[in-house]
C-alpha positions in Angstrom: 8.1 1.3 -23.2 9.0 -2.8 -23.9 12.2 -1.6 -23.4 12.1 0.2 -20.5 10.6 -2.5 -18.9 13.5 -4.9 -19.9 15.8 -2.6 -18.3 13.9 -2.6 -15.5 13.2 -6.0 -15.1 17.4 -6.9 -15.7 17.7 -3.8 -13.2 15.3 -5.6 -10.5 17.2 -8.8 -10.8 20.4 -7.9 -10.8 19.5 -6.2 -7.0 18.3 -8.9 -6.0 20.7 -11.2 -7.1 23.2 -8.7 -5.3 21.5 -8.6 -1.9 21.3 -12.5 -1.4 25.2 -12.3 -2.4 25.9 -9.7 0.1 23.4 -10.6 3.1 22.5 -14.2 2.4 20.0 -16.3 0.3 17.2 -15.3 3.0 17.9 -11.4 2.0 15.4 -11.5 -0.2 12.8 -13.6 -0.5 10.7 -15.7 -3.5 7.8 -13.7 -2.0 9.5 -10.5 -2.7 10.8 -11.5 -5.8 7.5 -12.7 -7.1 6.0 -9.1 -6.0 8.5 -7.0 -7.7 8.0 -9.3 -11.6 4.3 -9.4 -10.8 4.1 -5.5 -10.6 6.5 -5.2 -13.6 4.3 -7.4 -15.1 1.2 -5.9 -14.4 2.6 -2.3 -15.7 3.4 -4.5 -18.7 -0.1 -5.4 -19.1 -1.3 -2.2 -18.9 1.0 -0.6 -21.6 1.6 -2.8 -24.2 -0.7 -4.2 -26.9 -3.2 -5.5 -26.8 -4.2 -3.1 -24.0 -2.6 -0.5 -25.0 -3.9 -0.3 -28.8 -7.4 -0.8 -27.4 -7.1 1.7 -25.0 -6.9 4.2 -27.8 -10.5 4.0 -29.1 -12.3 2.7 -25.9 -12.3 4.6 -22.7 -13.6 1.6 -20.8 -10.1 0.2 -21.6 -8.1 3.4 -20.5 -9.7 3.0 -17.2 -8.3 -0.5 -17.0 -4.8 0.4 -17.8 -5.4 3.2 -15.0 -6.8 0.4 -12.7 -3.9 -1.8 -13.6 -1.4 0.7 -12.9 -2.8 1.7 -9.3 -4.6 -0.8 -7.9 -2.5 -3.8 -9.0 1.1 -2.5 -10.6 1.3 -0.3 -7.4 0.6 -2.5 -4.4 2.8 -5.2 -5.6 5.9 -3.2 -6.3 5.4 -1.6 -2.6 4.8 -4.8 -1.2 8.0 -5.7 -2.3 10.1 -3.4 -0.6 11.5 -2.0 -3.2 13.6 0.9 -0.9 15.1 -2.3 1.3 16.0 -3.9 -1.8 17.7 -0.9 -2.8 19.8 -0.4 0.6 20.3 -4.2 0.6 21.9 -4.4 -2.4 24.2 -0.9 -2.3 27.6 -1.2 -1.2 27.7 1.0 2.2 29.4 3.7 0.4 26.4 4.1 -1.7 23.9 3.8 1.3 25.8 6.4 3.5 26.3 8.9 0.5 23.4 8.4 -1.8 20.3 6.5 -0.1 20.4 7.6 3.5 20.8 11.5 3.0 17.8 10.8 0.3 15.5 9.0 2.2 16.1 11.9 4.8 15.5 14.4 2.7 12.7 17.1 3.4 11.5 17.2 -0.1 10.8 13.3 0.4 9.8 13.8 3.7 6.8 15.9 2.0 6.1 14.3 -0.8 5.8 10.7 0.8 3.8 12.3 4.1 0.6 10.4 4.3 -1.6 13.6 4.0 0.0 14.8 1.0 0.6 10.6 -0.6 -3.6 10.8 -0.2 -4.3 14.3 -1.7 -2.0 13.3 -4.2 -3.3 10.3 -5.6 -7.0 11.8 -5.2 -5.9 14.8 -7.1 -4.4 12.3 -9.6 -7.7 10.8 -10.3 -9.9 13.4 -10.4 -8.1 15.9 -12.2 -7.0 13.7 -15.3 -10.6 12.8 -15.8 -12.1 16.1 -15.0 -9.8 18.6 -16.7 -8.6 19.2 -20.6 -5.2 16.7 -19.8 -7.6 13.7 -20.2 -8.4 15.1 -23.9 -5.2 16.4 -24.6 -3.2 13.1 -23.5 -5.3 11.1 -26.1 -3.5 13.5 -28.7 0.2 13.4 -27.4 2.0 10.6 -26.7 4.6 12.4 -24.7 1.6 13.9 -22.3 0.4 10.5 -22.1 2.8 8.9 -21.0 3.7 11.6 -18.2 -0.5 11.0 -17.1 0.3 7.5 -17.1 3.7 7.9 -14.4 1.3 10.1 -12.8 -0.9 7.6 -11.7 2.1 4.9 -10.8 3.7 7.0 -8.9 0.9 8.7 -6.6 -0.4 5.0 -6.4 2.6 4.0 -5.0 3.0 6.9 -2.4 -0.5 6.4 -1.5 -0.1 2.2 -0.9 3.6 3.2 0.5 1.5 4.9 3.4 -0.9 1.9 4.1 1.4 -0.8 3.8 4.3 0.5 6.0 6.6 -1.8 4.8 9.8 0.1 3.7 12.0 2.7 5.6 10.0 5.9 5.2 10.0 9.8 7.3 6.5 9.1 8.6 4.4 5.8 9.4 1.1 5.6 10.5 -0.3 3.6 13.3 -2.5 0.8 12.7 -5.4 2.5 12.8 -4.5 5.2 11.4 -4.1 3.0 8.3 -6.8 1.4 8.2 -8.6 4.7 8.1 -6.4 6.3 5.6 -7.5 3.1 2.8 -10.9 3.5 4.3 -11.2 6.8 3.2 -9.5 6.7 -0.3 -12.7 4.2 -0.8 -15.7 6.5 -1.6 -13.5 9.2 -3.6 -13.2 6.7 -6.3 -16.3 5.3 -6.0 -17.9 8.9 -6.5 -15.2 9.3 -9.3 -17.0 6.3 -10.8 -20.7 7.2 -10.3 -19.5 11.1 -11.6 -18.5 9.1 -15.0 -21.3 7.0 -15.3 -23.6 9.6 -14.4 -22.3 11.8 -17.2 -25.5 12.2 -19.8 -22.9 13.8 -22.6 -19.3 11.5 -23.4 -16.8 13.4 -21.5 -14.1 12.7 -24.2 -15.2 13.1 -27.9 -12.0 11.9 -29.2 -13.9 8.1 -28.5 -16.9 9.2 -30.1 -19.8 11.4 -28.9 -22.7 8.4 -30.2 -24.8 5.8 -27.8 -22.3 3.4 -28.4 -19.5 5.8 -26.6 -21.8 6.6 -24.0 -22.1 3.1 -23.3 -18.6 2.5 -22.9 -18.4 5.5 -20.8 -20.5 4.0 -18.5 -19.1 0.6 -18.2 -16.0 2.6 -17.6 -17.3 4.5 -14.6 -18.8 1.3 -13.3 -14.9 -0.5 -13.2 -13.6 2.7 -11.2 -16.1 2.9 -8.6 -16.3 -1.1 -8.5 -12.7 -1.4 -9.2 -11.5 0.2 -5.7 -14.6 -1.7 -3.8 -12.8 -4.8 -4.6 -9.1 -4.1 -3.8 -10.0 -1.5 -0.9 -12.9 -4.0 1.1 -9.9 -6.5 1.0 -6.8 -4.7 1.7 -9.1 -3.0 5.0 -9.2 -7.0 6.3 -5.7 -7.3 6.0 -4.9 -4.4 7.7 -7.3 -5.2 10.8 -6.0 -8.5 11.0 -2.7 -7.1 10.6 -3.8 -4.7 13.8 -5.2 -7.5 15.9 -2.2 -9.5 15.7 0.2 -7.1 16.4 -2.1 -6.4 19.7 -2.2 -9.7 20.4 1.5 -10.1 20.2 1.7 -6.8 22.4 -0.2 -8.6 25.0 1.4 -11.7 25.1 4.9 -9.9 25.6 3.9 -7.6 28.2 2.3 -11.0 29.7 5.3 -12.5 29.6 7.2 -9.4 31.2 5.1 -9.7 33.9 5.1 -13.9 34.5 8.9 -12.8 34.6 8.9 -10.0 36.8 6.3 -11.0 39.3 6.1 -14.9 39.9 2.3 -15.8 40.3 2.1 -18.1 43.5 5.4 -16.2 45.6 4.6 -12.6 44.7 1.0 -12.4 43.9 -0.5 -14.3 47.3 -3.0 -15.2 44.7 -3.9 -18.8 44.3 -2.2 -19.9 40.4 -5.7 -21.9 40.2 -7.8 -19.0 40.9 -5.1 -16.6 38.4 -5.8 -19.9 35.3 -9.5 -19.0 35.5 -9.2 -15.7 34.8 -8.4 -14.1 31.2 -5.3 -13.2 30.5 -6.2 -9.2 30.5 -7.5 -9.9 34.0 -4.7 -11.6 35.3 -2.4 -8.7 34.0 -4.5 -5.7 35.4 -4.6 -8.1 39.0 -0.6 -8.0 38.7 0.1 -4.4 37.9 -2.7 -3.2 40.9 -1.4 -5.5 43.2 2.4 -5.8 42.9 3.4 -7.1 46.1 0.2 -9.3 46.3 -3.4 -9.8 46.4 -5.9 -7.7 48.2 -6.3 -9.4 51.8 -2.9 -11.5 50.6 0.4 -12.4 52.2 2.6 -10.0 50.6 5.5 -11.9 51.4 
């Protein structure tokens, strides 16, 4: 896995260092850069020892390397852009041949749809903890490691779909994000209450004694806490997100119509009477009255 990591690390780097050559230092970003090493770093974290070795005999710490994987690893690797960096660093050849015709595929148009990004990443969660693939991946290294892709990549459909950052099929609107993270919220939080509700340990291969049931239960108490603390936040950001990109809206469309439709020659309406009004007011005023105020000189 170290290695793999490595590779994509040097991989990462060499992109970026590609896309600044080819569009400009201000391609890519330090932000961006930062995002893509902090997710490799994270997924470093959550494989590799100590983590990793722990992880083995505790479930508590399993459920942090799953936590690790999709509620840190996964937002910072899609906040990066990772799609953009790989179009910005392909030679157009590449692009027209290869990433285009992918990323306009209809098996990607599928599997990256919101609906099936959010059913995928539930199904993720509750089916490695609630069917024999939990038990058997403790035994088989090769099994897993495939549960552990499993979460990284649903994880990073599912934040693909709220952030909205990279070239994809299908975006949501604003608030149809904000209600796609608000929703993902109690499914883990139940997943979490389901585990630490459990009166037998789910997973004998850490022990079936009071000791193992205790670690069970701090383990369901860091899923349903763990997606509390990155969803509450990431639900702020997006409003925000929403109210300035209204704001902006409103302020263009504003400015259309200061353009358009000069206050004091078209309007007939007084520009000191138009100052005291807000700005939504002064807009509706302009597109009922074009040619001028009621009772005004439309000329």
């Amino acid at each position: 896995m170290a290695s793999l990591l490595v590779a994509a690390t040097i991989v990462a780097l060499l992109g970026v260092r590609r896309a600044r050559a080819a569009h400009g230092p201000g391609a890519v970003s330090w932000r961006r850069t930062g995002l893509l090493l902090g997710g490799l770093a994270a997924i470093a974290v959550a494989l590799e020892p100590p983590v990793d070795a722990l992880a083995a005999t505790r479930f508590s710490v399993h459920m942090v390397q799953h936590l690790l994987l999709t509620l840190v690893a996964a937002p910072l690797l899609v906040l990066a852009r990772p799609v953009t960096l790989a179009l910005q660093a392909s030679s157009p050849a590449t692009r027209r041949r290869l990433l285009l015709p992918a990323l306009r595929s209809r098996p990607l148009a599928v599997v990256a749809s919101p609906p099936v990004a959010w059913c995928g990443f539930a199904l993720v969660l509750w089916g490695s903890h609630f069917s024999p693939l939990y038990q058997a991946a403790l035994a088989n290294p090769g099994l897993h490691a495939l549960e552990h892709l499993a979460y990284l990549g649903s994880a990073v459909l599912f934040w693909s779909a709220v952030a909205a950052v990279d070239p994809a099929p299908a975006r949501l609107s604003p608030p149809a994000r904000i209600l796609f993270l608000f929703l993902a919220m109690p499914q883990m939080t139940f997943l979490g209450l389901a585990i630490y509700g459990a009166r037998h340990a789910l997973y004998p291969a850490y022990g079936t004694g009071a000791a193992a049931l205790a670690d069970q239960r701090l383990a369901g108490a860091l899923m349903g806490g763990g997606g509390v603390v990155v969803f509450l936040p990431a639900v702020a950001v997006l409003l925000l997100d929403w109210w300035q990109r209204e704001d902006r809206a409103a302020g263009r469309a504003d400015a259309r119509l200061d353009a358009a439709l000069p206050l004091e020659r078209r309007s007939g309406m007084p520009d000191a009477h138009a100052k005291g009004l807000p700005r939504f007011q002064q807009v509706d005023m302009r597109r009922r009255y074009p040619t001028g105020a009621p009772g005004g000189d439309p000329s």
